[in-house]
Every structure is written in structure tokens, then in C-alpha cells.
ZAMARGU-4260 file (C-alpha; in steps of 0.2 Angstrom, whole numbers, plus 5000, padded with zeros to 4 digits):
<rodrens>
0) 5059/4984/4912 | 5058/4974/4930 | 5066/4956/4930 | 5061/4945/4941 | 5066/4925/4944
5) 5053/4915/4940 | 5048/4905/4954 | 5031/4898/4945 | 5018/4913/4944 | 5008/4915/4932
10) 5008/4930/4923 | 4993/4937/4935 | 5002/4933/4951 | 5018/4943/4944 | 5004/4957/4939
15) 4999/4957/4957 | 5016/4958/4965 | 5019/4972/4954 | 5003/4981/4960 | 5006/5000/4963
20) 5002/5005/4982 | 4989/5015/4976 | 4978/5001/4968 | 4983/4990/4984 | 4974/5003/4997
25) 4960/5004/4985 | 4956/4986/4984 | 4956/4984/5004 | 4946/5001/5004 | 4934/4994/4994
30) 4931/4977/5001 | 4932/4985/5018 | 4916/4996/5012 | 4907/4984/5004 | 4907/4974/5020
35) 4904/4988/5032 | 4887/4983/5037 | 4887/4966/5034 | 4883/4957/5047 | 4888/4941/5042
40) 4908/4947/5040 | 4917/4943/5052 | 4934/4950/5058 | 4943/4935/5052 | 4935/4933/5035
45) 4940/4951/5031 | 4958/4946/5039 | 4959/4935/5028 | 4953/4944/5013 | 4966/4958/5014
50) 4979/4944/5017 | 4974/4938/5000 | 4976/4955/4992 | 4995/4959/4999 | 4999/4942/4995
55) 4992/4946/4976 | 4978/4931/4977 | 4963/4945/4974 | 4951/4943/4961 | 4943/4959/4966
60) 4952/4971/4954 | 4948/4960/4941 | 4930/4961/4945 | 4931/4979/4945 | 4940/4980/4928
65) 4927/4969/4921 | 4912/4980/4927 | 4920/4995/4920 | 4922/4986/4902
</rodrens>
């Protein structure tokens, strides 16, 4: 079993630090394809969004999860 310090995350930021690789690349594949064509994306915004993903602030796998209950 991992222990880690607790520095104050919750239970789903320690979740999402411990997120495999794998998931990781899928989450930024995903939104990266979901946004493809949008328009209204800008660099920046998706910037940011992958940002929010490595640093484990993603909702977006929980969304997926949800929609595959």
C-alpha cells in the first residue's frame, strides 16, 4: 500500500494523483477530441484544461464513469 503525507486532499485529489498514465493520456485524448472542431476552443482554454488534468482537478473521468453506470 502507497503512503503518502497528507497535505489536505481530499480523498479525490489523492485518487487523481495516483491516476495511472494510461487514464491520464485518455482524459487529454478525450477532451482533445471532443473539442477538435469546436470553434469556440481556444488554445488557451484547452491549455488550461489539460493543466487541470495533470494537476488532478478533472472532473472529466468522473463524467465518463458516471455515463458508463
Amino acid at each position: 500500500m502507497i503512503q503518502m503525507k497528507d497535505y489536505g486532499q481530499t480523498k479525490e485529489q489523492m485518487r487523481r494523483y495516483l491516476m495511472g498514465k494510461e487514464e491520464m493520456i485518455n482524459e487529454i485524448v478525450s477532451l482533445c477530441n471532443a473539442n477538435k472542431d469546436n470553434p469556440h476552443c481556444s488554445i488557451y482554454w484547452l491549455a488550461d484544461m489539460i493543466k487541470e488534468i495533470v494537476e488532478g482537478n478533472s472532473c472529466l473521468g468522473d463524467l465518463q464513469e458516471a455515463s458508463n453506470d
